[in-house]
Rosetta silent file (secondary structure, phi, psi, omega in degrees, C-alpha in Angstrom):
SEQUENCE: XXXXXXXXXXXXXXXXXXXXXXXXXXXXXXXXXXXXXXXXXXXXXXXXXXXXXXXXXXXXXXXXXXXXXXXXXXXXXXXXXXXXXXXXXXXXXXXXXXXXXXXXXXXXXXXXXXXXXXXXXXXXXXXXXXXXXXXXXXXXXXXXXXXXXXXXXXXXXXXXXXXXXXXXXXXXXXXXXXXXXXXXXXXXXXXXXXXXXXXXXXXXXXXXXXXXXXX
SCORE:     score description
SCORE:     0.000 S_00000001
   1 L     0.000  167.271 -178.162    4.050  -22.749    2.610 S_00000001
   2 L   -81.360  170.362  172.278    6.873  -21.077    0.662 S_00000001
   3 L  -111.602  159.557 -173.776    9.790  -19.259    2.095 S_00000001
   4 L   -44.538   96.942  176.407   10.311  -15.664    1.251 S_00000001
   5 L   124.731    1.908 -166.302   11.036  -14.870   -1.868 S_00000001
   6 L  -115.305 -175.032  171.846   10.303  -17.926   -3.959 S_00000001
   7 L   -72.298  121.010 -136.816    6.927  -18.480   -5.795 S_00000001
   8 L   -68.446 -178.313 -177.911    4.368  -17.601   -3.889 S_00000001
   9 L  -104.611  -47.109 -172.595    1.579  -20.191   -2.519 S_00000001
  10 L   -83.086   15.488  148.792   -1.147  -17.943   -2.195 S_00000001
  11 L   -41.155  -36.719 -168.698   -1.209  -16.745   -5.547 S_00000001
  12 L  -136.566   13.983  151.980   -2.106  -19.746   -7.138 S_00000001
  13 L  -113.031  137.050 -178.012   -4.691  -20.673   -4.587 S_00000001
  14 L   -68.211  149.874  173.574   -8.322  -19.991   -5.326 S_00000001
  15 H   -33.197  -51.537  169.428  -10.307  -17.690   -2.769 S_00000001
  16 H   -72.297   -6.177  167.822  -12.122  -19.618   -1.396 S_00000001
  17 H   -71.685  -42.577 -174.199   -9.508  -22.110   -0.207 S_00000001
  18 H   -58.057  -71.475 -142.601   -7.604  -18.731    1.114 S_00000001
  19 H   -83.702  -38.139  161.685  -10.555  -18.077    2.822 S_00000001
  20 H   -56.476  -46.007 -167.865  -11.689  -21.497    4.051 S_00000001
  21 H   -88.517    3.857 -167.565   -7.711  -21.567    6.242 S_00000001
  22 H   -90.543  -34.122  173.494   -7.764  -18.032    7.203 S_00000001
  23 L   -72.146  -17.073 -176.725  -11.127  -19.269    9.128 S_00000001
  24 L   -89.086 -177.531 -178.119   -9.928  -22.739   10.173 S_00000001
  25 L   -95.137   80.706 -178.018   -8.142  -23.555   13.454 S_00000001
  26 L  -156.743  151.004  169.649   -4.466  -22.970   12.016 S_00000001
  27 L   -77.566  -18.867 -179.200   -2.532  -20.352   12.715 S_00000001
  28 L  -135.728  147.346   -3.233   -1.558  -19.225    9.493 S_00000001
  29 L   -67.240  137.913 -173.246   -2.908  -17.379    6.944 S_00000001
  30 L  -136.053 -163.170 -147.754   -3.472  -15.054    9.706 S_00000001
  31 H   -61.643  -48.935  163.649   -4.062  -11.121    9.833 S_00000001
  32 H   -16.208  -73.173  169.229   -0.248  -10.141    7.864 S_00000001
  33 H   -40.612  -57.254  168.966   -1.874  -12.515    4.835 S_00000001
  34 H   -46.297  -60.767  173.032   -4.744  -10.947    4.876 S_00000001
  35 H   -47.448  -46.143 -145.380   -3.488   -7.441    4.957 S_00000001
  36 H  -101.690   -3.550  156.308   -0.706   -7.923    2.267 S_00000001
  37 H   -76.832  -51.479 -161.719   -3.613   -9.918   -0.069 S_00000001
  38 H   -56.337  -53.682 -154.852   -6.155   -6.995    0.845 S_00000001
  39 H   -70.262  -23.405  173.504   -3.290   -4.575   -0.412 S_00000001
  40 H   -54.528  -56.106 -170.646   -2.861   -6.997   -3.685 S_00000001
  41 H   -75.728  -25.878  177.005   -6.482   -6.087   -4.653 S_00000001
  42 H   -73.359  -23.772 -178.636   -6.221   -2.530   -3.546 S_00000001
  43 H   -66.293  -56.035  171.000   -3.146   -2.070   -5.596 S_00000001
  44 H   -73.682   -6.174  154.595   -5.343   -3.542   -8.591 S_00000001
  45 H   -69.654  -34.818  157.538   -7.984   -1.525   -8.566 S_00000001
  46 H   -19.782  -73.994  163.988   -5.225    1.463   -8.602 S_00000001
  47 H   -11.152  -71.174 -166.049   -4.459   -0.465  -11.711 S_00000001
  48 H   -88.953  -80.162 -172.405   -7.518   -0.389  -13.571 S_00000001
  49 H   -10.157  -42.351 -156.658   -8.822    2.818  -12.763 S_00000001
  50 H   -92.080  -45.586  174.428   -5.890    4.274  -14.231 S_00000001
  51 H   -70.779  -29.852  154.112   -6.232    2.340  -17.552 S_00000001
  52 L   -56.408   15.909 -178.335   -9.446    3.683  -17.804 S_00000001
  53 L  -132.019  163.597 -173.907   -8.423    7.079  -17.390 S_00000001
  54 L  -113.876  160.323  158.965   -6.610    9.784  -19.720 S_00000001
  55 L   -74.013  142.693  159.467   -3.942   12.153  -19.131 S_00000001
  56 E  -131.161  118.152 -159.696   -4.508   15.162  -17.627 S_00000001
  57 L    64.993  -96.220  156.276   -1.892   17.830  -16.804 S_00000001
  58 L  -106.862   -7.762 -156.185    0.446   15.956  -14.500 S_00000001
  59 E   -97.125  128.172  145.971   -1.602   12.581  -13.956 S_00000001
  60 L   -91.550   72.976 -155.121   -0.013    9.917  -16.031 S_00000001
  61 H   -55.834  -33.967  177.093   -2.602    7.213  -16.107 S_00000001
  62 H   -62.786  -43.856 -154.562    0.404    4.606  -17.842 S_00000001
  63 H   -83.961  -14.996 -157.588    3.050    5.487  -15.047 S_00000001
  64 H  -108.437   -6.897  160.500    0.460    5.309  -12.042 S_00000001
  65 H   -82.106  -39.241  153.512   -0.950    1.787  -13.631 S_00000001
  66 H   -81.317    0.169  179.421    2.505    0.414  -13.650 S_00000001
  67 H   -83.211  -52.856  161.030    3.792    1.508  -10.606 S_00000001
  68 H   -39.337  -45.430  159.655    0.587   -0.139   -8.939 S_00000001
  69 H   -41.998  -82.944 -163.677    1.396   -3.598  -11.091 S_00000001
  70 H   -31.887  -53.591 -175.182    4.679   -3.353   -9.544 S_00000001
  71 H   -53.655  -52.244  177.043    2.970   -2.513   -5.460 S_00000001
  72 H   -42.746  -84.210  173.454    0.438   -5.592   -6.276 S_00000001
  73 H   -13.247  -74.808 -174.386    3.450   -7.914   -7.021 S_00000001
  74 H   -46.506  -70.371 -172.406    4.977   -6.732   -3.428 S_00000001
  75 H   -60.527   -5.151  177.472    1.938   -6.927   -1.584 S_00000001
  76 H   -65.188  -69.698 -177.563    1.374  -10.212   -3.371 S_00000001
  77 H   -84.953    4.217 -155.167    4.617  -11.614   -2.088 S_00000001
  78 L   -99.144  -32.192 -165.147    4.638   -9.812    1.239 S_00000001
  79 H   -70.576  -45.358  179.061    1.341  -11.905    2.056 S_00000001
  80 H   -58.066  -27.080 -164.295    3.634  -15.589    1.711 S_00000001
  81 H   -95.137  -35.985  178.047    6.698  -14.081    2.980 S_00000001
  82 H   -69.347  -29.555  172.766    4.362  -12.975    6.151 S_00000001
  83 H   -76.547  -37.295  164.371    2.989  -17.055    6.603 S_00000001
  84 H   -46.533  -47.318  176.870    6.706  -17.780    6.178 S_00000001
  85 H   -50.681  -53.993 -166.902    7.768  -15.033    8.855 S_00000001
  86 H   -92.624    2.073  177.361    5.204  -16.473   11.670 S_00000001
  87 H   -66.526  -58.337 -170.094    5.647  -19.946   10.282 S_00000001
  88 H   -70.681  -59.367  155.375    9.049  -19.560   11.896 S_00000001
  89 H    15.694  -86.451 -147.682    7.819  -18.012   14.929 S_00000001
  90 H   -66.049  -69.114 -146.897    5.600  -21.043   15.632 S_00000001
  91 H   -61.825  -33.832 -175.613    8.838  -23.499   14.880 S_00000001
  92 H   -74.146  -25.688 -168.799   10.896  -21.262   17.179 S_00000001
  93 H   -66.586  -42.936  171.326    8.064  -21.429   19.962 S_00000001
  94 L   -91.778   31.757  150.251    8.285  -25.579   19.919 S_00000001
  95 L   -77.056  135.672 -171.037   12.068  -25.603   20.586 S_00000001
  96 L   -70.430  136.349 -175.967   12.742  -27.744   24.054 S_00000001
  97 L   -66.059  -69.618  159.943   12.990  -25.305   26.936 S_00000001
  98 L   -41.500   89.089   36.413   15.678  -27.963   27.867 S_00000001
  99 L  -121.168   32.734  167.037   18.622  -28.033   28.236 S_00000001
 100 L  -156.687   72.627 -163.835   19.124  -24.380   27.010 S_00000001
 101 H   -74.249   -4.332  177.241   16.183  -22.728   27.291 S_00000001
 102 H   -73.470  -57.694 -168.908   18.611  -19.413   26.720 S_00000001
 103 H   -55.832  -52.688  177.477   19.041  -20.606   23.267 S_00000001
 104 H   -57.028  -28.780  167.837   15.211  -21.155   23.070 S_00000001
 105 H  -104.357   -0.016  144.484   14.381  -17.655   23.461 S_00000001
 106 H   -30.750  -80.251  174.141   17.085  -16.349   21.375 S_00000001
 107 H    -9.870  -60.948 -163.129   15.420  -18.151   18.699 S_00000001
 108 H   -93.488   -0.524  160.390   12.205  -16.725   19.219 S_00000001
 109 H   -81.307  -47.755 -168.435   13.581  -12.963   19.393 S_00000001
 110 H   -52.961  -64.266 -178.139   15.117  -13.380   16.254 S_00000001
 111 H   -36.543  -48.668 -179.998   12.031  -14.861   14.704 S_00000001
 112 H   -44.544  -50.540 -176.604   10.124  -11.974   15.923 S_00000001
 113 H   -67.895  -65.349  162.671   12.714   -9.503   15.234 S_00000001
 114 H   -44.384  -34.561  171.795   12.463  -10.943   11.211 S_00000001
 115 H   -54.832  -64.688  165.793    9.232  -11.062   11.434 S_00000001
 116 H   -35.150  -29.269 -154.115    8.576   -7.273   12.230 S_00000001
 117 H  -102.829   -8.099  172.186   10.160   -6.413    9.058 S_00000001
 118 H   -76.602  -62.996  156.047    7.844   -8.014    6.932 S_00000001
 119 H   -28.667  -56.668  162.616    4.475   -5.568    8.376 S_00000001
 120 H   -20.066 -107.274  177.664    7.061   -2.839    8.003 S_00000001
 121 H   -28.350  -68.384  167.593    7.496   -3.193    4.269 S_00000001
 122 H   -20.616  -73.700  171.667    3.910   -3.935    3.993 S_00000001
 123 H   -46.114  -33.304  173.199    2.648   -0.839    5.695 S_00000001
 124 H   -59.798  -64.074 -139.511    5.101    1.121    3.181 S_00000001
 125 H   -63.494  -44.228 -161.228    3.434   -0.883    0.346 S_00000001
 126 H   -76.231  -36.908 -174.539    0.170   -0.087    1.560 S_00000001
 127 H   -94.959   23.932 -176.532    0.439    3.528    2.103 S_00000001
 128 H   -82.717  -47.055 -164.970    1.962    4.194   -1.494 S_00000001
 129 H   -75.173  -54.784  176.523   -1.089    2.509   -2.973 S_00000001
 130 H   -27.722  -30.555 -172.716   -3.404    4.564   -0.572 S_00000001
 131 H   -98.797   -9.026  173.901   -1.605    7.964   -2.288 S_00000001
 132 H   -98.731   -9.617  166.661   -2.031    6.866   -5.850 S_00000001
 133 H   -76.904  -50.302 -179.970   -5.485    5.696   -5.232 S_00000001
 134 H   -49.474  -62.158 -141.944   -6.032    9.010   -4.170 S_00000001
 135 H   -73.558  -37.502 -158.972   -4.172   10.772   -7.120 S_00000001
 136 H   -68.312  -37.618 -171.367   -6.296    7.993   -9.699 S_00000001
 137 H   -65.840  -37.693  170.753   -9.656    9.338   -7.217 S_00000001
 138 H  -115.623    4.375  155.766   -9.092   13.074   -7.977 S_00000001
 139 H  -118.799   -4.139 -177.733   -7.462   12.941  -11.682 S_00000001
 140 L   -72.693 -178.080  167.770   -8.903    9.698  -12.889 S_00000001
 141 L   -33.502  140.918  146.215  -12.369    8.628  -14.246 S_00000001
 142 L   -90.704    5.732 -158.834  -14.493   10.175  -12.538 S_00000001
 143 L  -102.619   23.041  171.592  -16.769    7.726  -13.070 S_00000001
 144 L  -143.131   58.876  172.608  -14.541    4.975  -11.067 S_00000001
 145 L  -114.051  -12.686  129.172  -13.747    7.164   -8.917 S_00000001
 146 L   -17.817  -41.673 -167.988  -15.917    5.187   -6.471 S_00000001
 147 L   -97.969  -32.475  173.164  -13.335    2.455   -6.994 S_00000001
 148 L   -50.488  -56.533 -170.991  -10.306    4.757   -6.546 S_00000001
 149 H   -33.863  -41.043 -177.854  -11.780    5.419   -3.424 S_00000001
 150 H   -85.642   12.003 -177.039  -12.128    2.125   -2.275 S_00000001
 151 H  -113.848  -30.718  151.415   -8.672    1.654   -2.876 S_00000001
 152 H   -62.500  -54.492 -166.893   -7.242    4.294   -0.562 S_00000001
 153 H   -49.859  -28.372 -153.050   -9.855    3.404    2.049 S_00000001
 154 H   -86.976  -48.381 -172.139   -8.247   -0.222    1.440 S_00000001
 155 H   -51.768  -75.469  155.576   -4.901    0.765    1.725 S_00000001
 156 H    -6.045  -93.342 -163.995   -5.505    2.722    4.782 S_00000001
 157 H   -58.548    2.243  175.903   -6.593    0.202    6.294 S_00000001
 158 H   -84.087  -26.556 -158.009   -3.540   -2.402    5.440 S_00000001
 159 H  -100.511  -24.530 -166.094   -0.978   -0.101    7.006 S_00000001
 160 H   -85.878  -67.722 -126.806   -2.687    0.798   10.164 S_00000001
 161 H  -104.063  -23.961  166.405   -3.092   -3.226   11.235 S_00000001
 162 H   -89.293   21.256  137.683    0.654   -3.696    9.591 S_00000001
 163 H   -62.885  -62.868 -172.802    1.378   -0.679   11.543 S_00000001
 164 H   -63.113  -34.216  173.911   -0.334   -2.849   14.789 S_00000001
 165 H   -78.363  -15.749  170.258    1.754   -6.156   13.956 S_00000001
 166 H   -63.869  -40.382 -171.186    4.995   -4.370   13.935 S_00000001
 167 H   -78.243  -34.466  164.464    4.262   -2.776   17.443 S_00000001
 168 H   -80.297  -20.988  178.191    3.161   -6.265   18.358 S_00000001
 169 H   -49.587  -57.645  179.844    6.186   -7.875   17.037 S_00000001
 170 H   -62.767  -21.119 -162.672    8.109   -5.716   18.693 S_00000001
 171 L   -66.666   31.116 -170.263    7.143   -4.808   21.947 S_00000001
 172 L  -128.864  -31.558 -179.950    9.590   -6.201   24.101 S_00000001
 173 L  -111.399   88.620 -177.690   12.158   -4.084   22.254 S_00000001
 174 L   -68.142  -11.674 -170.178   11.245   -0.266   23.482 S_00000001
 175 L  -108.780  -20.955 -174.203   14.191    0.801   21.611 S_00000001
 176 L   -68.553  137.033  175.803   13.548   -0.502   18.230 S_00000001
 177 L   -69.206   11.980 -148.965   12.646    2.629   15.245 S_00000001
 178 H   -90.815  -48.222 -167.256   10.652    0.017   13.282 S_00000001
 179 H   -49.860  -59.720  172.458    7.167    0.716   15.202 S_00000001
 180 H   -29.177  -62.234  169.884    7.586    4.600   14.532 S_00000001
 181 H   -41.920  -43.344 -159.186    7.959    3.778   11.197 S_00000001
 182 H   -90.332  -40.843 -163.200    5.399    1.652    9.856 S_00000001
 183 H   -42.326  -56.244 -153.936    3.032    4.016   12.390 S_00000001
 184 H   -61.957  -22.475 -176.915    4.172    6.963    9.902 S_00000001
 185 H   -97.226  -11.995  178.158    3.291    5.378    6.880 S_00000001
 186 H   -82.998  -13.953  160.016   -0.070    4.199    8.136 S_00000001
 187 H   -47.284  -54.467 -175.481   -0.580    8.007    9.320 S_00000001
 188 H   -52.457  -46.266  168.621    0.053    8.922    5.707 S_00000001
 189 H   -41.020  -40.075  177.729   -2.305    6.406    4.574 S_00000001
 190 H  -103.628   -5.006  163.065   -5.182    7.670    6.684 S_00000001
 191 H   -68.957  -39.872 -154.996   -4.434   11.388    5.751 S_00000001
 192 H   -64.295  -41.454 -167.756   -4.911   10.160    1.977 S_00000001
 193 H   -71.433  -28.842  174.986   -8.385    8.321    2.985 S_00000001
 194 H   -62.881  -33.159  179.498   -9.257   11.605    4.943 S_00000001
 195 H   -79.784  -22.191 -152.950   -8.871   13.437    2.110 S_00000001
 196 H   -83.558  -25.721 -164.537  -10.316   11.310   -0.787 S_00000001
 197 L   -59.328   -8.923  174.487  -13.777   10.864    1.841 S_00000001
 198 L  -118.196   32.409 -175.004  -14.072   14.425    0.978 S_00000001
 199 L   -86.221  161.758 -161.658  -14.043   14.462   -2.788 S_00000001
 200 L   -77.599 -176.388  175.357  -17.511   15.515   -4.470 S_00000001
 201 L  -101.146  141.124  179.776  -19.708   12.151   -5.975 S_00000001
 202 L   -70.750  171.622 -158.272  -19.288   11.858   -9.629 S_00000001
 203 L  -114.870  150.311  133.581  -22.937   13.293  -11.329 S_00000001
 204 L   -35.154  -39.016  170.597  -24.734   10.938  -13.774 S_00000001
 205 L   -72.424   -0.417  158.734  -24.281   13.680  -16.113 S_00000001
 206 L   -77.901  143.732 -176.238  -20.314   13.114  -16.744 S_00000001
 207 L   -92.922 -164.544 -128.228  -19.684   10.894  -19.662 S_00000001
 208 L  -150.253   84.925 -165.374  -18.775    7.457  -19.052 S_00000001
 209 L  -103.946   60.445 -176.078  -15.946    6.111  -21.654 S_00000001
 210 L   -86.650  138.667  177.173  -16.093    2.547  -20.236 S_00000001
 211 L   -61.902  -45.266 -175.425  -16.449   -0.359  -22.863 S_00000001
 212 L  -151.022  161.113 -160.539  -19.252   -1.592  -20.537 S_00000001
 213 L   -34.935  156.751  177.253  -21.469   -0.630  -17.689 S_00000001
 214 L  -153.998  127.685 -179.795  -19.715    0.345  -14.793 S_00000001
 215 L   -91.271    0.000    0.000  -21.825    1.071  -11.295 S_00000001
């Protein structure tokens, strides 16, 4: 796998390869990958929904479709930089206890402690796209507003489990702000999905200015 920040690996692998190792007996791509890919797709649904939608009022369908490019791209790079993060873990875990086993769990605090900050960012990432899925879900099409939906609900659910890997990262350090944090943006995240679950259903009788069918 890549290290943080370079071109990513799982970008340029087809799904079903993604999906065949996340399922195999390897430790990585594990739940972080998963999360910050899930948040890749939720971020692009953001995406289209918005080019398929006009302005209205304040909603700025161009600014909330490139700001959403931009969130994919993070959440994109956040899933490789998270196989990188626990990659290191793992390398710090298979250091010899012997003859400085002090040294060995230095190591693997550090790793940890880097590690946490990747789920961090992530949960921010996630619960940005959760509020602009909302905003695409109550000024956007309405008639993909199904898909908005499913893109807060998505979101949501990336920050609250990179909300839970920070807290696992972490636990050993009672003092660190980072859990508080990522918890607050996956609260925000699940206010947005609380809210969107209670938007009316688009009607059959709204028109529909899609180039082609859209269920």
């Amino acid at each position: 796998m890549t290290a943080p920040g370079t071109d990513t690996a799982l970008a340029g692998t087809a799904f079903s390869v993604i999906a065949d190792a996340v399922a195999s007996e390897t430790a990585t791509p594990g739940g972080g990958a998963v999360a910050g890919l899930t948040a890749t797709l939720a971020a692009g649904l953001v995406a289209m929904v918005a080019r398929y939608s006009s302005a209205v009022g304040d909603f700025d369908p161009d600014a909330v479709a490139a700001r959403a490019d931009e969130l994919r791209r993070d959440a994109q790079q956040l899933a490789d930089d998270d196989v990188s993060a626990y990659q290191a873990y793992l390398d710090a875990t298979k250091l010899p206890r012997d003859p400085d086993p002090v040294a060995r769990t230095a190591a693997i605090r550090a790793a940890l402690d880097a590690a946490a900050d990747v789920p961090l960012a992530l949960a921010m990432v996630a619960a940005e796209v959760a509020e602009l899925g909302e905003l695409v879900a109550k000024d956007g099409n309405t008639r993909l507003r199904p898909d908005g939906v499913t893109a807060v609900q998505l979101g949501s659910a990336v920050a609250t489990s990179a909300a839970a890997l920070v807290g696992e990262n972490l636990r050993a350090r009672r003092d660190d702000p980072r859990p508080a944090r990522a918890a607050e943006h996956a609260a925000t995240a699940r206010a947005a999905a609380a809210r969107v679950a209670r938007l009316p259903q688009a009607t059959a009788a709204e028109p529909t200015p899609l180039p082609h069918a859209h269920p």
